[in-house]
C-alpha positions as CSV (number, residue, x, y, z in Angstrom):
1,X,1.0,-15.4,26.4
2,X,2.4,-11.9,27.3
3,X,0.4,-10.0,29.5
4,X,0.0,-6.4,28.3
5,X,0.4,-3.9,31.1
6,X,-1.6,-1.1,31.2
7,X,-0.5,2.5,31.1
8,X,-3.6,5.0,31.6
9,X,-1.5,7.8,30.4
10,X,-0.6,6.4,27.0
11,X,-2.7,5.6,24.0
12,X,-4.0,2.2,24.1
13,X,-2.2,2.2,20.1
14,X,0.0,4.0,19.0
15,X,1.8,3.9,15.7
16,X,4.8,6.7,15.5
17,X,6.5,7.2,11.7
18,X,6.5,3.5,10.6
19,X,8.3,2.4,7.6
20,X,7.1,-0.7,5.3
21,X,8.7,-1.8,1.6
22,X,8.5,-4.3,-0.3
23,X,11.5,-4.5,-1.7
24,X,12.1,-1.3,-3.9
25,X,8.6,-0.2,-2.7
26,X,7.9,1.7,-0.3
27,X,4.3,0.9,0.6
28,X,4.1,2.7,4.2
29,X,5.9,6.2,5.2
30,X,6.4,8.1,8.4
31,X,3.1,7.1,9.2
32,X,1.3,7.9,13.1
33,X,-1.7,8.3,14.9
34,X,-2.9,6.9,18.2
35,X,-6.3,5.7,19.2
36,X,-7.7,5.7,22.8
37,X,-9.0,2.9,25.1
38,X,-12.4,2.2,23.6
39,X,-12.4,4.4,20.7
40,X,-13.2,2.9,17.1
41,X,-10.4,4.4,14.2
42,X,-10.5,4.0,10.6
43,X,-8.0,3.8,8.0
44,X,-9.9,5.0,4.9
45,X,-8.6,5.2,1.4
46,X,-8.8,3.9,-2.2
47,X,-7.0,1.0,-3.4
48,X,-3.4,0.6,-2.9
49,X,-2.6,3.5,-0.5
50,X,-1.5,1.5,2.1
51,X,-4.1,0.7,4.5
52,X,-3.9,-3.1,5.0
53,X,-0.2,-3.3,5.3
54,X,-0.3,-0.6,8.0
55,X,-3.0,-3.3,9.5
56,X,-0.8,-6.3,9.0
57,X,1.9,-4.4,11.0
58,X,-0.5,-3.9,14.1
59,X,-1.6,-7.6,14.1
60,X,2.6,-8.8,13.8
61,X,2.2,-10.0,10.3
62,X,4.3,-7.6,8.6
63,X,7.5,-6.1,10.5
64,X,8.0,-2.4,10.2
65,X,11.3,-1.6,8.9
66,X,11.4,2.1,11.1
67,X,9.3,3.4,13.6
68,X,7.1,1.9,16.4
69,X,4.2,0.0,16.8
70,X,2.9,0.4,20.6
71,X,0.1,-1.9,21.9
72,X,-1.0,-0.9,25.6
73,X,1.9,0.6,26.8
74,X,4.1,-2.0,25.6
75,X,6.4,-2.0,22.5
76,X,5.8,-4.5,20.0
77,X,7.4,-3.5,16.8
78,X,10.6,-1.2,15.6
79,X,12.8,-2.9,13.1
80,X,14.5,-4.9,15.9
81,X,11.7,-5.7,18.2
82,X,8.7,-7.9,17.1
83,X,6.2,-9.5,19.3
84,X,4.6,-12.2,17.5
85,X,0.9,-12.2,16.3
86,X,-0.4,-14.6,18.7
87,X,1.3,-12.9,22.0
88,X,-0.7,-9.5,21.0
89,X,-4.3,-10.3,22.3
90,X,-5.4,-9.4,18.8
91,X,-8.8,-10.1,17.4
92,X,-9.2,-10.1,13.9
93,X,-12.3,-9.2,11.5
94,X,-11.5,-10.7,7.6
95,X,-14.0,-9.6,4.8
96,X,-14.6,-13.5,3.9
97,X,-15.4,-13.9,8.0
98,X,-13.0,-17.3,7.8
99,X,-15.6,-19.6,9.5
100,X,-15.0,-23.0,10.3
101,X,-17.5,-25.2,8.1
102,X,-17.5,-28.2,10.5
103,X,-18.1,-26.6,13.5
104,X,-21.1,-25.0,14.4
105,X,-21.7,-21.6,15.4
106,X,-21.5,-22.0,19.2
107,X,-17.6,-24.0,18.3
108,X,-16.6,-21.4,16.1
109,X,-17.0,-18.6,18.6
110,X,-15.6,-20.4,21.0
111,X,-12.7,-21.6,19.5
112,X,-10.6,-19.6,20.4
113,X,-11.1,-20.2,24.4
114,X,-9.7,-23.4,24.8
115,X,-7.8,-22.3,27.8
116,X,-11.4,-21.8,29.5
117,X,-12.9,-24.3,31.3
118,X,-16.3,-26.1,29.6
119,X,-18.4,-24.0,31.9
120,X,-16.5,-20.8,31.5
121,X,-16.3,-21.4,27.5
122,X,-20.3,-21.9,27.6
123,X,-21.5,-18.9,29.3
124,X,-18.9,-16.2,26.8
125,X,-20.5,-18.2,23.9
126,X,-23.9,-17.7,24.9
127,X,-22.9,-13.9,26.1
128,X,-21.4,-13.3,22.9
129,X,-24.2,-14.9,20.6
130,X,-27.0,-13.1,22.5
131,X,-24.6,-9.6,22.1
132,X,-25.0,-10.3,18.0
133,X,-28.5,-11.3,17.9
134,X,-27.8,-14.7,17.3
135,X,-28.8,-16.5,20.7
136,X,-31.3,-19.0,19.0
137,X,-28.4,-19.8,16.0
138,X,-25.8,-21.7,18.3
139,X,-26.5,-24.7,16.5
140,X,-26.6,-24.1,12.9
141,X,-23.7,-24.2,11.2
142,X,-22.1,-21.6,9.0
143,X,-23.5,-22.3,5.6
144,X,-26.9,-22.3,7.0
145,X,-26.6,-18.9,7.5
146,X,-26.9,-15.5,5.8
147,X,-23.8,-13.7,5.0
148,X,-24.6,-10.5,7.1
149,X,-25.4,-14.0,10.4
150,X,-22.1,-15.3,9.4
151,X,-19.9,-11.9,10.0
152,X,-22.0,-11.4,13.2
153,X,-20.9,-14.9,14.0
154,X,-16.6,-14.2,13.1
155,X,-17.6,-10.7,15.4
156,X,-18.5,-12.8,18.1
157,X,-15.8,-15.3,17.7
158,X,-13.1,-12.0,17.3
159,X,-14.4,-10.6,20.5
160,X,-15.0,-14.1,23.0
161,X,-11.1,-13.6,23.9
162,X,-12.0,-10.4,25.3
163,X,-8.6,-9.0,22.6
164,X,-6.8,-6.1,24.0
165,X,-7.6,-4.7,19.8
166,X,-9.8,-5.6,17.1
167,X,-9.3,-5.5,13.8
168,X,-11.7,-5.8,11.0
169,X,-10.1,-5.9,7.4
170,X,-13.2,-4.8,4.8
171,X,-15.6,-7.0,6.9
172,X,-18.9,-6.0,5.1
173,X,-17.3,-5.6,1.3
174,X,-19.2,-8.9,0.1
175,X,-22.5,-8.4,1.6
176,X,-25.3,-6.1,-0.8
177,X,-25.6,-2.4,0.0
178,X,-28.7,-2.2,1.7
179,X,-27.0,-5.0,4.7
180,X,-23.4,-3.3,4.5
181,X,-25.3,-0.1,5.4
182,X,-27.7,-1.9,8.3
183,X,-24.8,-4.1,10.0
184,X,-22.2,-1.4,9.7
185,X,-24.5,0.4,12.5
186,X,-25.1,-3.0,13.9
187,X,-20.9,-4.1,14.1
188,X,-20.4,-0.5,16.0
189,X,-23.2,-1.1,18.7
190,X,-21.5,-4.4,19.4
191,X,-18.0,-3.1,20.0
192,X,-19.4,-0.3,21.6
193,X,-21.3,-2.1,24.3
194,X,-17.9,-4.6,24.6
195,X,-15.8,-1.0,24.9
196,X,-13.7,-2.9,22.6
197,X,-10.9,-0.3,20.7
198,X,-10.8,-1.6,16.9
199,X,-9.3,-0.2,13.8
200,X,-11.7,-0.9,10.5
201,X,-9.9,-1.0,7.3
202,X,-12.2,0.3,4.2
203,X,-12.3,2.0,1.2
204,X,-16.0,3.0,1.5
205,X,-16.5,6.7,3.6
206,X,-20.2,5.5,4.1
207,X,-18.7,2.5,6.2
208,X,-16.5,4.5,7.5
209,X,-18.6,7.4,9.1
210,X,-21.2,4.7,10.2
211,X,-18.4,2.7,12.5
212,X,-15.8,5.0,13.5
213,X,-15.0,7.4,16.2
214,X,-11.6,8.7,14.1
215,X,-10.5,8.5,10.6
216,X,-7.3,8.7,9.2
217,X,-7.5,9.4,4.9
218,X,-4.4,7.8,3.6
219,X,-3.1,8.5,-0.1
220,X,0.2,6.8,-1.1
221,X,1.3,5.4,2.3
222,X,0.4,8.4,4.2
223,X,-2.0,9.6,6.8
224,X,-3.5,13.0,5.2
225,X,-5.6,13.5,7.8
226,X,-6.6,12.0,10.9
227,X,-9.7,13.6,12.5
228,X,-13.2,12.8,13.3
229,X,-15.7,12.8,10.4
230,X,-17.4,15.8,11.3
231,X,-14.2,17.7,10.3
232,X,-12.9,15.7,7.6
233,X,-16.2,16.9,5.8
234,X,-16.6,20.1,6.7
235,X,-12.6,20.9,7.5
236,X,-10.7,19.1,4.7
237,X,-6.5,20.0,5.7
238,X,-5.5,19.4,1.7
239,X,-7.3,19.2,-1.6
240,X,-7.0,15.5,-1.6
241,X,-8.8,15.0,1.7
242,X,-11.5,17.5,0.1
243,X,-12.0,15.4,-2.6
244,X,-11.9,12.0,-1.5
245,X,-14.5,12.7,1.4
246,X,-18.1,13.6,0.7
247,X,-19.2,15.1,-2.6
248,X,-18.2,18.6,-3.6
249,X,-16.8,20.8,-6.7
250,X,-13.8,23.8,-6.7
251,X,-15.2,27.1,-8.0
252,X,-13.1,30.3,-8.6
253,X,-13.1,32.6,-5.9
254,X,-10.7,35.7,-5.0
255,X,-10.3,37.0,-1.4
256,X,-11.8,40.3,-0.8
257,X,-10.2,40.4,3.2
258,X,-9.1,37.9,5.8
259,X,-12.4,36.6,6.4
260,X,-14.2,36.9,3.0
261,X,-14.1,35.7,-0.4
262,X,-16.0,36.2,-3.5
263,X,-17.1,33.7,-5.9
264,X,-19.8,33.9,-8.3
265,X,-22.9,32.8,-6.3
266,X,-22.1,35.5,-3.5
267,X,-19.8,36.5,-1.0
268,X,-18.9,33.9,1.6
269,X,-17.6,34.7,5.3
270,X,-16.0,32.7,7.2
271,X,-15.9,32.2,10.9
272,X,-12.0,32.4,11.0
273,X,-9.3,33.9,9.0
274,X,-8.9,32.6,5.6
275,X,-5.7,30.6,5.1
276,X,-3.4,30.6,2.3
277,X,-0.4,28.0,2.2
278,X,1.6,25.3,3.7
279,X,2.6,27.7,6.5
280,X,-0.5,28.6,7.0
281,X,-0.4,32.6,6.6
282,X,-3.5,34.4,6.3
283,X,-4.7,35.0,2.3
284,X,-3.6,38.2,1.1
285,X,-6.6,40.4,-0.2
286,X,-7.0,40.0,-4.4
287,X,-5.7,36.6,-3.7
288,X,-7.5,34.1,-6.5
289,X,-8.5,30.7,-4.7
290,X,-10.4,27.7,-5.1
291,X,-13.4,27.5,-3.1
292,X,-15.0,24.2,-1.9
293,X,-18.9,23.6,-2.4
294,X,-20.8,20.6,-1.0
295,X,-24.1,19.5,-2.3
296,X,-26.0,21.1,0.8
297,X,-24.0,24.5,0.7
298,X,-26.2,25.2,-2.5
299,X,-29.8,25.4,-2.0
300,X,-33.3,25.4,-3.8
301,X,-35.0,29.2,-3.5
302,X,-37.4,29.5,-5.9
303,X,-37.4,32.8,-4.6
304,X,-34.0,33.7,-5.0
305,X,-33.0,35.8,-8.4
306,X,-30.0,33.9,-8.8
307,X,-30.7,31.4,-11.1
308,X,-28.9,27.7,-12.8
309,X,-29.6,25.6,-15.0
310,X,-30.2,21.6,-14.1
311,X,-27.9,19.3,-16.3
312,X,-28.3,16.4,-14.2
313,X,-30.0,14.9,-11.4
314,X,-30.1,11.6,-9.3
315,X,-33.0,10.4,-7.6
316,X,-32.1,9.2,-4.1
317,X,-35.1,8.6,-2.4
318,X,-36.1,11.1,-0.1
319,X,-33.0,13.9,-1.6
320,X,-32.5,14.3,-5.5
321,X,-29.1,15.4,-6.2
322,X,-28.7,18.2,-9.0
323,X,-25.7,19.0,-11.0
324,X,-26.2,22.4,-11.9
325,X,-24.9,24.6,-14.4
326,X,-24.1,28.4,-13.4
327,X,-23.7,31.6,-15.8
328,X,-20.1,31.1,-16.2
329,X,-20.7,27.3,-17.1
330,X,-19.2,26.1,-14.0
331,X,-21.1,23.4,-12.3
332,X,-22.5,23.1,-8.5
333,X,-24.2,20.5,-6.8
334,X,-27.0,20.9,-5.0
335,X,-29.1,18.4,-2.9
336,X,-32.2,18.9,-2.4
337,X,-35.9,17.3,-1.2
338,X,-37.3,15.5,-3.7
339,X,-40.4,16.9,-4.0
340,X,-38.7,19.2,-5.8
341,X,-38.7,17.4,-8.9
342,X,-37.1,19.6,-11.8
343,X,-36.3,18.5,-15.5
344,X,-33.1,18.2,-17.2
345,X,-33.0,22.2,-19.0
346,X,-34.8,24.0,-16.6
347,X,-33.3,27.2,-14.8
348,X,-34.0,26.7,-11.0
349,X,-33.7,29.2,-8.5
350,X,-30.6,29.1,-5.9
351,X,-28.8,30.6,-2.7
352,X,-25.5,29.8,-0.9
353,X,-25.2,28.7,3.0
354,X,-22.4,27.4,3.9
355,X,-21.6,27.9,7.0
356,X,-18.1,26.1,6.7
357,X,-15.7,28.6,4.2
358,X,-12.7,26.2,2.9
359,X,-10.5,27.3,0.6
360,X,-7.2,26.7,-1.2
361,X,-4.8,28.2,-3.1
362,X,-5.5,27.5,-7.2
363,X,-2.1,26.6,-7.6
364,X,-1.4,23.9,-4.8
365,X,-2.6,21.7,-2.4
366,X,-1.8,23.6,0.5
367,X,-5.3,24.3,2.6
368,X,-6.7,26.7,3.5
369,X,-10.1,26.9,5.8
370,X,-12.1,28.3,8.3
């Protein structure tokens, strides 16, 4: 096995303008980003952009045909070079956690430390299983398990080889909502206490937020945006990225200077200077834009004068979120406590605070925010 040596002034992984096709396809395109020692990334996206070819080509399963896959300092794939899968230190994640069903759940963790001695091999197992909560479950077997015990337990068995990278392809896409949401938190504690780096593949932004460190949005075989998910929310770099994260609607709005703009709920100012195009130069006064609202830049004031009318809402608990319909018969969101229960037809009153102003130009994609 190929020792990976350590360079403290490189990423741990870094991927710089890979190519994939499949055949007259061209799945992956100039695509990069790096990830630090320890760090948890995402690759985020709807189906078909791309995302689990880009993590077949980290794990040595797919060879890129341009560009350079670099795992710890050392170069494991350019069209030439490939280092195969097993020489990597890579654990792997898969959303149908690929148990073994004759070996019990101590064996399957350990399987993959048959290098260790029996003594060595006993102590990670029992290490890893009380890491996962499972201590007590060593010797079940898989099928006596629940689905959210058996990822815990192809977790534990990624992680026993102490991998220089995990990867975890859709890991909780067949469990119910309510557990995806509970061992999502759970899955990042785990790799955070191992100071494990990993790259989750997903097309859910809920799992996403709740596990990484560092998303990158890909559309078409592209990074859009790679960023934490503070700013992908609140500082979208394209219209795509805008509207694949979070909810939010485009109203009309026209700049009154480089730090304001009008739309028909008020005047918004923003922190920084407005920004109008692909070169990023400063939106000319009178300019019309698009202006971005999320759900919690529109809120309840009964006292306010402005005033919109509910078309829909959807009870979420302790939050109801309102579609509203404005003078112009444009719609908002707004979310708002739900003690505030208001009926389908009925004028509410509302205010803006936003205190993130992103914009774009109505005629392209080009960004443009605070």
């Amino acid at each position: 096995m190929a020792i990976l040596g350590h360079s403290p002034a490189m990423p741990h992984l870094q991927l710089i303008d890979i190519d994939l096709a499949f055949g007259t396809q061209r799945i992956v395109h100039k695509l990069s980003f790096s990830l630090e020692e320890g760090r948890i990334g995402c690759l985020l996206g709807p189906s078909g952009c791309g995302k689990t070819t880009v993590l077949r080509c980290i794990a040595g399963f797919e060879q890129v045909a341009a560009g350079e896959i670099r795992l710890d300092g050392q170069l494991v794939s350019t069209a030439s070079t490939h280092l195969a899968p097993e020489r990597r230190r890579i654990g792997m994640v898969f959303q149908d956690y690929a148990l073994f069903p004759h070996l019990s759940v101590a064996a399957n963790v350990g399987f993959g430390l048959s290098k260790e001695t029996a003594q060595a091999r006993s102590v990670r197992v029992t290490e890893l299983l009380e890491l996962v909560g499972l201590g007590d479950q060593g010797s079940k077997f898989p099928h006596e398990l629940s689905g959210g015990q058996q990822q815990r337990v192809a977790l534990a068995r990624a992680l026993a080889p102490r991998p220089s990278l995990l990867l975890l392809d859709e890991p909780f896409s067949n469990l119910d909502v309510e557990l995806r949401e509970r061992l999502s938190h759970e899955v990042r504690d785990i790799i955070k206490a191992t100071n494990t780096t990993a790259i989750l593949v997903t097309h859910d932004q809920n799992e996403a937020f709740a596990v990484a460190d560092e998303i990158g949005i890909m559309h078409q075989g592209r990074i859009q945006q790679w960023d934490t998910p503070y700013r992908l929310y609140h500082e979208p770099t394209n219209r795509f990225v805008a509207d694949f994260i979070g909810q939010g609607v485009f109203i009309e709005g026209r700049v009154l200077d480089e730090r304001r703009v009008q739309i028909e709920l008020g005047v918004l100012d923003s922190s920084g200077p407005l920004v109008c195009g692909e070169n990023s130069q400063t939106c000319r006064p009178d300019r019309a834009v698009d202006v971005l609202l999320r759900p919690d830049d529109v809120v309840h004031d009964d006292a306010s004068p402005l005033k919109a009318e509910v078309l829909n809402k959807a009870f979420r608990g302790a939050d109801i979120l309102y579609t509203l319909r404005l003078a112009s018969g444009a719609r908002v969101l707004s979310l708002v406590p739900s003690h505030h229960n208001h009926a389908i037809g009925e004028r509410i009153g509302i205010r803006l605070d936003a205190d993130h102003v992103v914009t774009f130009q109505d005629d392209a994609t080009a960004p443009a925010s605070t």
